[in-house]
C-alpha positions in Angstrom: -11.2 3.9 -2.2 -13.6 5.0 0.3 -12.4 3.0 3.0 -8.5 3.2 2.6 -8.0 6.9 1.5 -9.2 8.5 5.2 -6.8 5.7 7.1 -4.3 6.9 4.1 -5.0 10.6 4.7 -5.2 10.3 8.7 -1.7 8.4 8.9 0.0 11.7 7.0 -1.7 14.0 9.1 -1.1 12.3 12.4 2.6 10.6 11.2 4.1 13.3 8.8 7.7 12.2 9.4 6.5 8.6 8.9 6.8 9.1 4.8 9.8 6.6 4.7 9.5 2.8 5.4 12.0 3.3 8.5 9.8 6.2 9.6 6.4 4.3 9.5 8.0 1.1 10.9 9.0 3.5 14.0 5.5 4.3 14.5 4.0 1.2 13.7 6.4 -0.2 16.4 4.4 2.0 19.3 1.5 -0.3 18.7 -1.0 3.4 18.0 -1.9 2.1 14.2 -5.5 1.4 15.2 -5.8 4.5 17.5 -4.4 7.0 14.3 -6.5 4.7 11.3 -9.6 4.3 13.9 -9.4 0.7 12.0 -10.1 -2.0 15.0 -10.1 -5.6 13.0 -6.5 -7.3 14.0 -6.3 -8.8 10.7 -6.4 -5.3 8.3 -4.0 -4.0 10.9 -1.9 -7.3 10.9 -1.9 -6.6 6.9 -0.4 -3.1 7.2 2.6 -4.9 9.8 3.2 -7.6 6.7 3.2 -5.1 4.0 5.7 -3.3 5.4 8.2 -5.9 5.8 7.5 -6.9 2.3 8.9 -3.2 1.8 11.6 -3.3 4.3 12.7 -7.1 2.4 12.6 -5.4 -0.8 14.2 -2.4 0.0 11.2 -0.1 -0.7 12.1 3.2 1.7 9.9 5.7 -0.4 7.2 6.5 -2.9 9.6 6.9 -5.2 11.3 3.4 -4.6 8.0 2.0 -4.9 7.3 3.5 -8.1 10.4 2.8 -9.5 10.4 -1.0 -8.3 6.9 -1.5 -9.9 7.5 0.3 -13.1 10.4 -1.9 -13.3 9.5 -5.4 -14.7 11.8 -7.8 -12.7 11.3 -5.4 -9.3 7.5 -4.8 -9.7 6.8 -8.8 -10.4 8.7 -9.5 -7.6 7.1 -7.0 -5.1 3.6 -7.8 -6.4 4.1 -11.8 -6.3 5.7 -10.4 -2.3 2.5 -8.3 -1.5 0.3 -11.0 -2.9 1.2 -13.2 -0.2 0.1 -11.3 2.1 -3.6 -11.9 3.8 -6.6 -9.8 2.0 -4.4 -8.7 -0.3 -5.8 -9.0 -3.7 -5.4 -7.5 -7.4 -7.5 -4.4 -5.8 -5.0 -4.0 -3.6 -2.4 -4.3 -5.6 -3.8 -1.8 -8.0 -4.7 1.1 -5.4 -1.3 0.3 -4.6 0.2 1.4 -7.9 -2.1 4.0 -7.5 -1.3 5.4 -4.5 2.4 5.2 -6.0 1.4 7.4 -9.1 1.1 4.6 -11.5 -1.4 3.8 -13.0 -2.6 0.4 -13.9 -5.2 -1.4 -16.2 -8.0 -1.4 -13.9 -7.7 2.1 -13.7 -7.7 2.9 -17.2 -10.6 0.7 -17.4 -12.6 2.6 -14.5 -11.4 6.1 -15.6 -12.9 4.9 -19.6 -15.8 3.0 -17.9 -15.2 -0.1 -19.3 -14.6 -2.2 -15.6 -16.7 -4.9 -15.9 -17.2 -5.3 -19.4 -17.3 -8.5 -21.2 
């Protein structure tokens, strides 16, 4: 995503000991997300504060937790039905999500085949 990967990529650079839940939840508590993601809109950045408690609920600490919680059936309805709640989160989301985790989903198959939107 073209708007999500440079926030993505700028929050490793800038916050490389923030790779855990606990880590990022320590520098989201200094209140410099918008500064570090150059993102402004209070709502996107009030999204990134509620899905990380939906992590910290869930006991998602790392990539790999995520992965394993999604590729699990129970754990990955759970967390998605979790992040789902949360405001502007939508299926896109919740793909590029999976994505991010290294899991790939339906909607990617479909892009990666070219098949997206067809009927």
């Amino acid at each position: 995503n073209e708007t999500v990967k440079p926030r993505v990529e700028a929050l490793v650079a800038e916050w490389p000991d923030a790779a855990t839940t606990s880590g990022f939840r320590r520098h989201l508590d200094t209140g410099k997300l918008s500064e570090v993601v150059d993102w402004p809109s209070p709502g996107r950045l009030a999204q990134v504060e509620d899905i990380t408690r939906v992590f910290e609920r869930l006991g998602v600490e790392t990539v790999v937790d995520l992965r394993g919680a999604l590729g699990d059936q129970a754990k990955g309805s759970a967390l998605r039905e979790a992040l789902a709640l949360v405001r502007h989160v939508s299926p896109k989301t919740l793909d590029y999500i999976g994505t991010l985790s290294g899991i790939s989903t339906g909607a990617d198959l479909d892009r990666a085949a070219g098949t997206e939107d067809s009927p």
